[in-house]
C-alpha positions in Angstrom: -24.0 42.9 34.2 -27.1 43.3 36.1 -28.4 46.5 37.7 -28.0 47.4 41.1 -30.9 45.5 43.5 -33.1 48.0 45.5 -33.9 45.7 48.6 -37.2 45.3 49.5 -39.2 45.8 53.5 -36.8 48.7 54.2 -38.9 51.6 55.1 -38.3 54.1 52.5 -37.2 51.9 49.9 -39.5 51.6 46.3 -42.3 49.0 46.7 -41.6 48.7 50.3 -44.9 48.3 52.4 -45.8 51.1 55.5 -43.6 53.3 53.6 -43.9 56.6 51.4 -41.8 55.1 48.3 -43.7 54.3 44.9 -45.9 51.8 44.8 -45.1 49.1 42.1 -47.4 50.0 39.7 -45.8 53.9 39.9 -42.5 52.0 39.2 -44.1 50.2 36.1 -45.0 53.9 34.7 -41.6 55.1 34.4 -37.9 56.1 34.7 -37.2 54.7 38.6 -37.1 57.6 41.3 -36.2 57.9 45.2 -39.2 59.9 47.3 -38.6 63.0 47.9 -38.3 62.7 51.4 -35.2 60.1 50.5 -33.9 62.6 48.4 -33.7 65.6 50.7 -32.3 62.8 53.4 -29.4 62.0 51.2 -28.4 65.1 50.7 -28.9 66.3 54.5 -26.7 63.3 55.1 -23.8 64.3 52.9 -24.2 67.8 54.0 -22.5 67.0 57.3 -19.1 65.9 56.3 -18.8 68.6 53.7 -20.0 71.7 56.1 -17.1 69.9 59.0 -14.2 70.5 56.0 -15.1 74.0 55.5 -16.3 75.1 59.1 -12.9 74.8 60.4 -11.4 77.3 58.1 -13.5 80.9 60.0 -12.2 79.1 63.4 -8.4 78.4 62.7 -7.8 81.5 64.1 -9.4 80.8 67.6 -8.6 77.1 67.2 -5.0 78.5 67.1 -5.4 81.4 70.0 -7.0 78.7 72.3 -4.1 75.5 72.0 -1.5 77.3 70.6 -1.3 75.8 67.3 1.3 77.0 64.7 0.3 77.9 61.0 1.3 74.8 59.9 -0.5 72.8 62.3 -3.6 74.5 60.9 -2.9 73.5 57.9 -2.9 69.9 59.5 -6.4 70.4 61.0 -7.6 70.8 57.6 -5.6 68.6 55.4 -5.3 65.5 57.8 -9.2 65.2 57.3 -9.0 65.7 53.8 -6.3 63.4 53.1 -8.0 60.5 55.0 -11.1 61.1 53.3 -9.6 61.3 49.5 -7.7 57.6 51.2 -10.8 56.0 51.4 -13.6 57.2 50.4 -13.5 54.9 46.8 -12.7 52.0 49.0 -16.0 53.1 51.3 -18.0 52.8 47.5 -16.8 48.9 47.4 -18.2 48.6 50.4 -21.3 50.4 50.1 -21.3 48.5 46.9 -21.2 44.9 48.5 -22.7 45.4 51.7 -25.5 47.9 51.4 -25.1 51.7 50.8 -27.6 52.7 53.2 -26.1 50.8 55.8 -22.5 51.9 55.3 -24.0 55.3 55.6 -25.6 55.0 58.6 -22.2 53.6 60.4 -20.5 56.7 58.9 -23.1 59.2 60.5 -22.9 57.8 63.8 -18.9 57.3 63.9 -19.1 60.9 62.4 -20.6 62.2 65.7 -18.7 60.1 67.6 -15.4 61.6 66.2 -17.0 65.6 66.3 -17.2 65.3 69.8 -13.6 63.8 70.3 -12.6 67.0 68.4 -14.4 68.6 70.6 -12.7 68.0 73.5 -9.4 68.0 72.2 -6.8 69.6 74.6 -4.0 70.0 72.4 -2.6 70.8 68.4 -2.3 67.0 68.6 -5.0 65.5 69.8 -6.9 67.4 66.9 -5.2 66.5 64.3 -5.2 63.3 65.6 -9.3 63.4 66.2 -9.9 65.4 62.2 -7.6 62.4 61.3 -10.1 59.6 62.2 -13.2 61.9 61.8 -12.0 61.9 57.8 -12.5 58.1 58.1 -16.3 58.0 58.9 -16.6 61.1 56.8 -15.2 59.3 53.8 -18.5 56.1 54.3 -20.9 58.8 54.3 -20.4 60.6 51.0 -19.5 57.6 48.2 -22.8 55.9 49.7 -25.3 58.5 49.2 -23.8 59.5 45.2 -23.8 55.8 44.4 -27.6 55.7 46.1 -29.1 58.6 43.9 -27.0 56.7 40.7 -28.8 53.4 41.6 -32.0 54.8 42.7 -32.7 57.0 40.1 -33.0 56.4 36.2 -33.0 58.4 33.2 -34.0 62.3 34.1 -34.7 61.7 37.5 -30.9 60.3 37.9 -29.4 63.4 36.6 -31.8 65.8 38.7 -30.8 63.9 41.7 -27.2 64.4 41.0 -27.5 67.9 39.7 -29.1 68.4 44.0 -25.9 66.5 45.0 -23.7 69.0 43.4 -25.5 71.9 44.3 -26.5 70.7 47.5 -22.3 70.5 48.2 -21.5 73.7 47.1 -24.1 75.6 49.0 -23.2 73.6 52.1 -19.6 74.6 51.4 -20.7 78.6 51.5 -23.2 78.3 53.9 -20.4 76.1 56.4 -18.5 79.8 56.6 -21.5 81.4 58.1 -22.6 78.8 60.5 -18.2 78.3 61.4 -18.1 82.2 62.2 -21.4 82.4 64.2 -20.4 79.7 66.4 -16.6 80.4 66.9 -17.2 83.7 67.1 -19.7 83.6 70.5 -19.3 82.7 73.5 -19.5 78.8 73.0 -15.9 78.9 70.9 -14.5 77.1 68.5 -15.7 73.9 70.0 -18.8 74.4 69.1 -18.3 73.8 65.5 -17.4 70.3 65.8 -20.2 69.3 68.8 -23.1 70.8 66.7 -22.5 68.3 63.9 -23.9 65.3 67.1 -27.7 67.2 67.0 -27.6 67.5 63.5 -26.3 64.5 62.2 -29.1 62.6 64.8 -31.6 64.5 62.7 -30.6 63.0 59.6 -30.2 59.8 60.8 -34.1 60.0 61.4 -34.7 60.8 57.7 -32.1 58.1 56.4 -33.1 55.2 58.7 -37.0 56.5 57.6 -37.1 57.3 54.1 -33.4 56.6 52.2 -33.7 52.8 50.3 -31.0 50.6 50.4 -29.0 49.6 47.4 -26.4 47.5 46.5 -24.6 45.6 43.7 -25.8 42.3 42.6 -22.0 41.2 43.8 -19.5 41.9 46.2 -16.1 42.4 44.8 -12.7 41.7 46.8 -11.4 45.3 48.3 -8.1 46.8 46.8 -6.5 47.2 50.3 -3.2 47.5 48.4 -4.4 50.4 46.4 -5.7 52.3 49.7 -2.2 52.2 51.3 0.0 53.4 47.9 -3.0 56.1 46.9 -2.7 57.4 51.0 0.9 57.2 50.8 1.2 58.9 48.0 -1.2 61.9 49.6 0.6 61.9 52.7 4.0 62.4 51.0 2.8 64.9 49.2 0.9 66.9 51.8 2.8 66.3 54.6 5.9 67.9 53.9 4.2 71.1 52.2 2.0 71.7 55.1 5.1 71.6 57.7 8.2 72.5 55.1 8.2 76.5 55.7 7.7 76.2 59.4 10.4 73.7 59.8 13.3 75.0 57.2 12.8 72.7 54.5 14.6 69.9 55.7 15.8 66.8 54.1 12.8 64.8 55.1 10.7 67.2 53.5 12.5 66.9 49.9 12.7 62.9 50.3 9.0 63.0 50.9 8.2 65.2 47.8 10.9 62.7 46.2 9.0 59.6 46.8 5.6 60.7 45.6 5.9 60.1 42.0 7.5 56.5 42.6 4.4 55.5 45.0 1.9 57.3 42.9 3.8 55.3 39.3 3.3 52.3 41.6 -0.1 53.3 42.0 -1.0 52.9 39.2 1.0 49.7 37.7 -1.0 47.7 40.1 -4.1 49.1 39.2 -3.8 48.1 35.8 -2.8 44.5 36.9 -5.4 44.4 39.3 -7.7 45.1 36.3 -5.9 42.7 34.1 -6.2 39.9 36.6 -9.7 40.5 36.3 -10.1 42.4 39.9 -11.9 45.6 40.4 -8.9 47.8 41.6 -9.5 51.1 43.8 -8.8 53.2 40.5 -10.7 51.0 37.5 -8.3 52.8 34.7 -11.2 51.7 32.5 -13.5 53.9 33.7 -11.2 56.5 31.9 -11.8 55.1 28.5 -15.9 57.0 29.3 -14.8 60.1 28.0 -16.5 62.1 30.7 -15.1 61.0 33.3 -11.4 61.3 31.9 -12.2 65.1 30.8 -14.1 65.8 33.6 -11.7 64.7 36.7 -9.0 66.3 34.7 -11.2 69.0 34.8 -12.4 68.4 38.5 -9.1 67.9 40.4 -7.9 72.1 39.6 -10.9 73.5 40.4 -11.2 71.8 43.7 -7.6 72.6 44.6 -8.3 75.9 43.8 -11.8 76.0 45.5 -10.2 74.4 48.9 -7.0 77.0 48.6 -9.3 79.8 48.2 -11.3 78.9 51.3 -8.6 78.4 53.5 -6.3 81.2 52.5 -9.6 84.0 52.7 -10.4 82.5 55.8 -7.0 82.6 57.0 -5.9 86.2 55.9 -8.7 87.6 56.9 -8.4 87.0 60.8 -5.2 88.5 60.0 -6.5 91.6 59.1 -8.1 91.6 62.4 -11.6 90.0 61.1 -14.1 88.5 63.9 -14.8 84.7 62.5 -19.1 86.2 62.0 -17.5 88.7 60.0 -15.2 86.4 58.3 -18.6 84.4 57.5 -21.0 87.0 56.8 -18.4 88.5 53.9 -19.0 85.1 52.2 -22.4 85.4 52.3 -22.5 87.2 49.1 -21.0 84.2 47.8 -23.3 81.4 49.5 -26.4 83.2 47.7 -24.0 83.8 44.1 -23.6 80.1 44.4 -26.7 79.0 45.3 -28.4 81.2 42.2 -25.8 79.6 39.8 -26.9 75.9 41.3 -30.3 76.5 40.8 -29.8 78.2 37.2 -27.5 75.7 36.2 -29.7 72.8 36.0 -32.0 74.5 33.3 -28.8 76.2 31.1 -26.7 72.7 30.9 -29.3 71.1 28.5 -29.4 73.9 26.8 -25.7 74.8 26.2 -24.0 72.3 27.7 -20.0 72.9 28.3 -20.4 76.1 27.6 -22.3 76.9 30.9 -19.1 75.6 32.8 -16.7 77.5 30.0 -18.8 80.4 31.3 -18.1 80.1 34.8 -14.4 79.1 35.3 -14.2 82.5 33.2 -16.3 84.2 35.7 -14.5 82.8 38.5 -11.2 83.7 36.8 -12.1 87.4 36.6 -13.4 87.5 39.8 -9.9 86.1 41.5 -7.9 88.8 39.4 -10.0 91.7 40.6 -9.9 90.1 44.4 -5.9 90.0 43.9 -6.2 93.9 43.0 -8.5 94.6 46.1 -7.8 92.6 48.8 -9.7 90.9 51.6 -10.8 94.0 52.9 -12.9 95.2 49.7 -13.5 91.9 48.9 -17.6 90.9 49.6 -19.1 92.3 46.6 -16.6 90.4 44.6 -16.8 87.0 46.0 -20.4 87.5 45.2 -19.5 87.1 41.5 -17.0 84.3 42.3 -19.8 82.2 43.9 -21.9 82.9 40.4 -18.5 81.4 38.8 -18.3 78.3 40.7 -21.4 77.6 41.1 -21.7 77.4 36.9 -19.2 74.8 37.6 -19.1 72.7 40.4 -22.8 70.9 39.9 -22.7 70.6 36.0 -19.0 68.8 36.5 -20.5 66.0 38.7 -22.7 65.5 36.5 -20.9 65.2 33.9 -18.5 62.9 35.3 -20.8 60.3 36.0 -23.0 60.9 33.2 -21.8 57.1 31.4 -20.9 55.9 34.5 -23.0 52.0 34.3 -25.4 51.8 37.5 -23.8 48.6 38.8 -20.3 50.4 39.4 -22.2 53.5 40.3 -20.0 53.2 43.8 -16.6 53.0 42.0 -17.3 55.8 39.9 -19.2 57.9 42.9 -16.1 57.0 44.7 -13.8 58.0 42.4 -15.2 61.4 42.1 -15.4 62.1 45.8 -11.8 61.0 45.6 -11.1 63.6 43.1 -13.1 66.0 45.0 -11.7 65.5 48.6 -7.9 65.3 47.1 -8.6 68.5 45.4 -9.6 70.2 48.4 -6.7 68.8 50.4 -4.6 69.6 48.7 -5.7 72.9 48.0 -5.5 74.2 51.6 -1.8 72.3 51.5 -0.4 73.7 48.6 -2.2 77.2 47.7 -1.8 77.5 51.2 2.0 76.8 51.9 2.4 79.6 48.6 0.2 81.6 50.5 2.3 82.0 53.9 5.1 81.7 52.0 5.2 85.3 50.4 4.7 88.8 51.8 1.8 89.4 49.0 0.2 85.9 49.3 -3.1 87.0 49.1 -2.3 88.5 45.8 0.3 86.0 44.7 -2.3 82.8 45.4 -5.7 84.8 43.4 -3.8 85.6 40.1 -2.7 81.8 40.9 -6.4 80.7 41.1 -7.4 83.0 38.5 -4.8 81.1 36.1 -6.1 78.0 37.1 -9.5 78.8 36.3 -8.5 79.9 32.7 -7.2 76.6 32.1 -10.1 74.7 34.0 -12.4 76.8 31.3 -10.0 74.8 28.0 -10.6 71.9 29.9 -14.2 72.5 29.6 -14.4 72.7 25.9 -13.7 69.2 25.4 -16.6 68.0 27.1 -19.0 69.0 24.1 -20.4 66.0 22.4 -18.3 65.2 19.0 -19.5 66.1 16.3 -20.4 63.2 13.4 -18.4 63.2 9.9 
């Protein structure tokens, strides 16, 4: 199948005239590339979503103070957006895929601002929820479309660089979003700040995509797996739903017919996306993307760590305003881990091609000891350690993109950048569900939840030794 087409006259885009893309004949000399100016758009662009997930944990606290929300409906404000955006953000790569990423992105920032200021001016618990619910939909166009647009855009070294920024461009957003949650919730502008500052910002990147980001798509549009969306954010919701709201509400029967039914829906899942594939449709889930060895090890790999990653965030977050913690002081205790990451990103990059798995091997062991020692000294003594836990996952969490789309084919470059995202956002949905439900469910469940993590790591870090190239006989 042919590559991806990288239309031409769009401002930004190679070869396109009044713009700052290669010329022809610099396309002629080598490996393909996006401007830099693209590239840093992109990234700005997916920044947005990302920082919105992880904002929301430093202002639970005052989110709950102000509307009166119960523990559980703060688990709600978290995984409701997550859910939504695992639902649909592969679907959102078809699309991309068939009708132009770039302009599927652009919808997705502006519905994305639309939606921050509806959360805004929520007035209730439910009307949140309700408002993080359909702001996960225009999250989940914005992220698949600028992964699949650095896969198309780029070739050879100057792919994998790109995606090596996307990674490390996510998880310093993700440390950085604590910072910038606790300095707004924490003045006198509230929690509602930290949804209405994503309108300026987002209108800044839309000035660098509509300028500089080209627009991609498949040589064909494929039909949309509309069946797949509904069992894959069935089977979420019956999974998250009922551990986000079981403890507060008694466990009833609901809740255990729920946890019931996700197997069946997630078994029927997958039966009809091997039919799908058999038919010779291009199902939400392409099980033959599993056969790329990479991708099977590394989502396998993936899914833990950003379950533990999300569960960490929310329950630190969380116990800390317990303790009594302002949400700046909540943020500036992670800053130790926003600059541990951000070293790790940047070293990363070079190690990888030296060492290869063993840089994430590395890592998850890092991060392991680090949630061990946080379990023995609590939130309180914790800042110098989650330093070291940011140098952990940040030796994992770029490299593992990476990876995963390493032998992904360019022309499917939005299934498979969909499919990670999927991975990614169930993760972290799940994360602040279920490590948080374990969490509030014990007396020690700060201590309880990071040997948890810490165990978790330890068998991300196995996972990670099967992602060294075999060996030949």
């Amino acid at each position: 199948m042919s590559a991806d087409t990288i239309v031409p006259g769009i401002p930004g885009a190679p070869g396109a005239s009044g713009g700052p893309a290669s010329t022809a004949a610099d396309q002629l000399s080598g490996p393909r590339r996006m401007h830099p100016f693209g590239l840093a758009a992109a990234l700005a662009a997916v920044t947005v979503p990302i920082m919105s997930f992880f904002t929301v944990n430093v202002a639970l606290g005052s989110i709950g103070s102000d509307l009166g929300a119960s523990p559980a409906v703060l688990q709600l404000v978290v995984a409701a957006y997550g859910v939504v955006y695992a639902s649909l953000v592969a679907m959102s790569g078809r699309l991309g895929d068939g009708l132009g990423r770039k302009r599927l992105l652009i919808l997705g920032l502006l519905v994305f601002a639309l939606t921050s200021l509806l959360c805004s001016f929520a007035q209730s618990p439910t009307e949140l929820v309700g408002a993080r619910f359909v702001q996960g939909i225009s999250a989940a166009l914005v992220a698949p479309q600028v992964l699949a647009t650095l896969h198309a855009a780029n070739e050879g070294p100057h792919r994998m660089r790109a995606i090596a920024w996307f990674g490390a461009t996510g998880g310093i957003a993700t440390s950085l979003a604590f910072l910038l949650g606790g300095a707004l919730s924490g003045s006198d502008l509230g929690w509602r700040a930290v949804f209405w500052i994503n309108v300026p910002i987002t209108a800044l990147v839309l000035v660098g995509v509509l300028r500089f980001v080209p627009e991609t798509k498949a040589p064909t549009r494929s039909a949309l797996d509309v069946p797949g969306v509904v069992l894959l954010g069935t089977a979420l919701t019956l999974l998250v739903l009922p551990l986000t709201e079981g403890r507060a509400t008694g466990w009833p029967a609901w809740t255990w017919i729920c946890l019931a039914l996700v197997v069946p829906v997630f078994v029927a899942l997958m039966l009809w996306q091997v039919r799908l594939e058999r038919r010779g449709g291009v199902p939400l889930v392409p099980l033959s993307l599993f056969r790329f060895r990479s991708v099977a090890v590394g989502l396998l790999a993936s899914l833990p760590f950003y379950v533990a990653f999300g569960g960490f965030m929310f329950v630190y977050g969380y116990a800390a305003q317990v303790e009594g913690d302002s949400p700046l002081r909540i943020g500036v205790s992670l800053l130790p881990m926003s600059v541990g990451f951000i070293l790790a990103s940047l070293v990363a990059g070079r190690l990888v091609p030296r060492y290869g798995a063993s840089v994430l091997t590395a890592g998850s062991l890092l991060a392991a000891a680090a949630f061990v020692v946080l379990a023995r000294v609590g939130v309180d003594d914790a800042t110098p350690v989650v330093g070291v836990l940011g140098l952990g996952l940040g030796l994992v969490w770029s490299p593992l993109m990476g990876i995963v789309l390493s032998q992904v084919p360019g022309h499917i470059a939005g299934l498979g950048s969909g499919l990670l995202v999927t991975t990614m956002q169930a993760g972290l949905g799940l994360g602040s569900a279920v490590v948080g439900a374990i969490y509030l469910s014990r007396a020690d469940g700060f201590a309880t939840t990071a040997y948890l993590l810490g165990g978790a790591l330890v068998v991300i870090a196995v996972l990670t030794r099967l992602l060294e190239p075999r060996r030949a006989r």
